[in-house]
N, C-alpha and C positions, 0 to 999 in steps of 0.2 A: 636509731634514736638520735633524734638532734641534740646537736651541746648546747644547754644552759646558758646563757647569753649573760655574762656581770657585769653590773655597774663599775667596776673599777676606775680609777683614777690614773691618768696617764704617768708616766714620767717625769715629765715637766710638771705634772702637779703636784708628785710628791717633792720635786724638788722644793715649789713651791712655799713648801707649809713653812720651811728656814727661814725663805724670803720675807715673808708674812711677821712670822715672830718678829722680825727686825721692825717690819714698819712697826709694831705695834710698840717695841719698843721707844723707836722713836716718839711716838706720840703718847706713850703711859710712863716715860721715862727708864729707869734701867730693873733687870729682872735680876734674880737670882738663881740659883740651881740649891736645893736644900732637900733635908727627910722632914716628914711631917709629920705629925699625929693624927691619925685616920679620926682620931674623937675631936680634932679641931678643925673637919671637912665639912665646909656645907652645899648640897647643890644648887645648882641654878635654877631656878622654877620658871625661866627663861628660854630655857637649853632647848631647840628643836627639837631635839629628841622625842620630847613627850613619852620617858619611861614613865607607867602607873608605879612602878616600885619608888619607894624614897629609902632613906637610912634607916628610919623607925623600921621597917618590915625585915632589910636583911640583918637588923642588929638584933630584934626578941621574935621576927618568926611573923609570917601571914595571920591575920585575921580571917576567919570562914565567913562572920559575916560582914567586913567587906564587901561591899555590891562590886568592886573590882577583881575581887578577889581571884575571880578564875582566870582574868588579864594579868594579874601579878604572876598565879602560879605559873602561866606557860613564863615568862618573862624568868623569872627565877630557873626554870630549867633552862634555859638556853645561856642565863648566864655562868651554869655549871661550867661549861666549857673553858671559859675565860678563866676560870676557877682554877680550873686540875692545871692550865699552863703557867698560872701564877705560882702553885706551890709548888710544881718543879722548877719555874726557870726565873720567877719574880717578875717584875714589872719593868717591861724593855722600853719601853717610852715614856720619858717619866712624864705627867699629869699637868695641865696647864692652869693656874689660878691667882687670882691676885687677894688682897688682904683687905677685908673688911671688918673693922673692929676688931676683938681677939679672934673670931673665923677666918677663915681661907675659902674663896666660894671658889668652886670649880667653873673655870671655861671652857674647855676641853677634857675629857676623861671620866666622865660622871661611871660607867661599867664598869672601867677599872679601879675605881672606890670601890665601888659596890664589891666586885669580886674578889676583889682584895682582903674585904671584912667578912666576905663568906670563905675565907683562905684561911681564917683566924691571924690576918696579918693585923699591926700595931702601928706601923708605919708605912710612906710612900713615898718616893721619889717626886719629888713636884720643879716645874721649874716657876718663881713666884715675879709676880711685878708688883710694885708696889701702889698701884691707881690701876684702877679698874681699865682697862680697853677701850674704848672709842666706840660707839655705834657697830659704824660698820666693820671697824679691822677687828672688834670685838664675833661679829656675824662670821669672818669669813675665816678666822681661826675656828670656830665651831662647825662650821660647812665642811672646811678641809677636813679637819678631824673625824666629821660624821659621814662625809662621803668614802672617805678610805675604807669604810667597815662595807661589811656587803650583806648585811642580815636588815637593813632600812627599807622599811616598803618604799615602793613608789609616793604613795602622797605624804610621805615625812622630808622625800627628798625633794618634791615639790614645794613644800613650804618653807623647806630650808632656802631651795632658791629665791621664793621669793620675799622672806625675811631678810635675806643677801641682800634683794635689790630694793626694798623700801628703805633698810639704812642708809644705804648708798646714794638714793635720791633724797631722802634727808640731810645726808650729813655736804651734799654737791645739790649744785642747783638743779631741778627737776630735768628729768632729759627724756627721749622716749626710749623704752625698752626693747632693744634689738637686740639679734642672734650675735649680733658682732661684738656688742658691749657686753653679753654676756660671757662671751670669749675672753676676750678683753680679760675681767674680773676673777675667771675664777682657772682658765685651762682647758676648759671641758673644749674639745671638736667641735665646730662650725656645724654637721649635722647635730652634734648631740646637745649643742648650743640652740639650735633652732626648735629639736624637737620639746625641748623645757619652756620657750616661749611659745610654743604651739598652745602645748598643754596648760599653762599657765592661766591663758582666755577660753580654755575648752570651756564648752554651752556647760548649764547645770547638770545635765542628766549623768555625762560621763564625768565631771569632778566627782557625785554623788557612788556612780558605781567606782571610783577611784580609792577615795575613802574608804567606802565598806571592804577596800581590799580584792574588790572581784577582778579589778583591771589591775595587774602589775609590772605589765612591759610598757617602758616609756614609748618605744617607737609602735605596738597596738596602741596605747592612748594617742599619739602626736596623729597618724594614721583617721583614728575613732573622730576627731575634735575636728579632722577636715572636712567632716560631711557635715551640710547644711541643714536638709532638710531632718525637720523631727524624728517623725518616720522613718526613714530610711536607717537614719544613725541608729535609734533603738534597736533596729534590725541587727543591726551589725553587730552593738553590745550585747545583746545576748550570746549569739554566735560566738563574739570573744570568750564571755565566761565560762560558756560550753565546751571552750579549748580548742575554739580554730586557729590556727598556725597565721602567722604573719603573712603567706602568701598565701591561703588563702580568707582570706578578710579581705587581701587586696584583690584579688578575680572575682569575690562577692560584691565590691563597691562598684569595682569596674560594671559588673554583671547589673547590677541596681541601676548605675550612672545612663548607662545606655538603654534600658529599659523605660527610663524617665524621660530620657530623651527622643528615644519613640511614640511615647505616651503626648508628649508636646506635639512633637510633629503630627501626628493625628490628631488631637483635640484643633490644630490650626486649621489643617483639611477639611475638618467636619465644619469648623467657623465661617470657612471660605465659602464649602457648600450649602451651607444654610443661608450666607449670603446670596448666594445666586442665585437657590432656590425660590425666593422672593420675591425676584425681579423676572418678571414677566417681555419675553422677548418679541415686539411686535411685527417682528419682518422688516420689510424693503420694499419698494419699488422706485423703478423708473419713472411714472408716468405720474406729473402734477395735480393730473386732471384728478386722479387717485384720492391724492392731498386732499384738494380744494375738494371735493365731495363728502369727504370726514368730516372737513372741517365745518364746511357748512348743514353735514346733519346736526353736530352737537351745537351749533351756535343758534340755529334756528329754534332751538328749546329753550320757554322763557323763561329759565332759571339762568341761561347761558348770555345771552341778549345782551347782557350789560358790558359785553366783553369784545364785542361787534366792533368798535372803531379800530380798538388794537389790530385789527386784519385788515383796514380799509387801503391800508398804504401796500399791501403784497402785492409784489409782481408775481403773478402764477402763474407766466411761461418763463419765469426763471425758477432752476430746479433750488438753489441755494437757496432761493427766497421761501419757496414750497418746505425745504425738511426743516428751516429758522421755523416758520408758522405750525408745521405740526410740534415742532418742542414745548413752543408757548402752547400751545392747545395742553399737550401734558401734563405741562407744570399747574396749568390753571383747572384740569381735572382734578389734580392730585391735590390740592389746595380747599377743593371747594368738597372733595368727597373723603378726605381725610377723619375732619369730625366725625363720621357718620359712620366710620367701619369697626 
């Protein structure tokens, strides 16, 4: 049984997230460390995240008919979890938000609300700034934080990145988006940096199969997004959703790749041959006298006649001058019977 492959976050990225609050300080001014009133929490309808739950649902309880309703219930069970470690051990990281009006909107930590009010907890740990975040250090305080969690599908963590990198070329002058700036920005490895910008331009079909969740390994997406042709790619995404293994998607590409490649190489052969089949090969000879009697059957016909001076200057005991005068004879058949075929 192969091990589960996690997104996690390196070391230097959780260092990171310290680093981060600093810049953010710098640029939103200074924060505070304090307990807060869960009833004076409001979240961010901003937050990558995209949870269907909000406060109304874990404060009085799911609606059934909610048309989301059965995207909330799983979402509620899984944040049981977070639950039972909150009422035994409480909240170890306290919550990132700054003050808007009498509210407090969450930047970081929107689950830990939540599970905290299904804990029957009253208050939380928060640490507060008092101006909102910046664009982007606001962005990549919530990437750190939603990256660190390992239960984010794939196309949450794709939009997180590239809501990373739209502020970031908003808030700096436009730049292009490489594997190395995205290094650069957030920690991630040089592969697992490239394979986010892979996927980021992936064609429609696999964003599509992304979304719906059928595709959820970054490196099968980055892999999925390098095949060109239509066809071939579809192939392949099925094959993913059906639970072929990373190596083999890749002997199936390869196996495709080469197949296409022979499929050209013959379709050129057969071009070639169809070319040459066309071209009618009239022989050789040595002997002028040869020449000049072809040439003079077809010119002797009065259709041909007008064409008579053009040969009057050949020397036809010279052989050069002889195969010059049959080309002009060809080219002048092939001119005159071309309409006609």
């Amino acid at each position: 049984m192969t091990k589960k492959k996690r997104f996690g976050v390196s070391t230097a990225l959780t260092r990171g997230l310290s680093e981060t609050i600093h810049v953010v300080e710098n640029n939103s001014g200074t924060f505070r460390n304090v307990v807060l009133p869960l009833s004076r929490i409001e979240l961010d309808p901003d937050n990558p995240r995209k949870l269907a739950l909000n406060l109304t649902d874990v404060r009085i309880g799911l609606n059934k008919q909610d048309p989301l309703y059965n995207q909330k219930l799983g979402e509620l069970e899984r944040l049981k979890e977070l639950m039972a470690t909150i009422q035994s051990s409480g909240v170890i990281n306290p919550i990132v938000v700054y003050k808007r009006g009498e509210l407090y909107r969450v930047v970081a930590g929107e689950r830990r609300c939540l599970a905290s009010i299904l804990a029957s907890k009253h208050e939380i740990d928060a640490r507060v700034f008092n101006e909102k975040p910046r664009g982007f250090e606001l962005k990549l305080v919530q990437w750190i934080e939603n990256t660190a969690r390992e239960d984010l599908t794939l196309d949450e963590r794709i939009e997180n990145v590239r809501d990373l990198l739209r502020e970031y070329q908003q808030q700096n002058n436009p730049t292009e988006v490489t594997a190395s700036l995205l290094r650069e920005l957030t920690g991630l490895s040089l592969p697992q940096a490239t394979y986010y910008v892979v996927v980021l331009n992936a064609p429609a079909d696999l964003k599509a199969a992304i979304s719906k969740s059928e595709i959820r390994s970054l490196d099968k997406a980055a892999i999925l997004a390098g095949i060109e042709r239509e066809d071939l790619r579809q192939q392949a995404i099925e094959a993913c959703i059906k639970g072929s293994s990373l190596k083999e998607l890749r002997q199936m590409i390869s196996q495709q790749r080469d197949l296409s490649k022979k499929q050209k190489q013959i379709s050129l052969q057969d071009k070639q041959t169809r070319s040459l089949s066309r071209r009618v090969n009239m022989g050789s000879t040595g002997q002028v006298a040869v020449v000049k009697e072809i040439v003079d059957a077809i010119l002797g016909q009065a259709r041909y006649q007008k064409y008579v001076p053009i040969f009057s200057a050949i020397d036809w005991a010279h052989v050069k001058h002889s195969a010059l005068a049959f080309r002009q004879l060809v080219d002048i058949l092939e001119r005159e019977l071309v309409g006609q075929i």
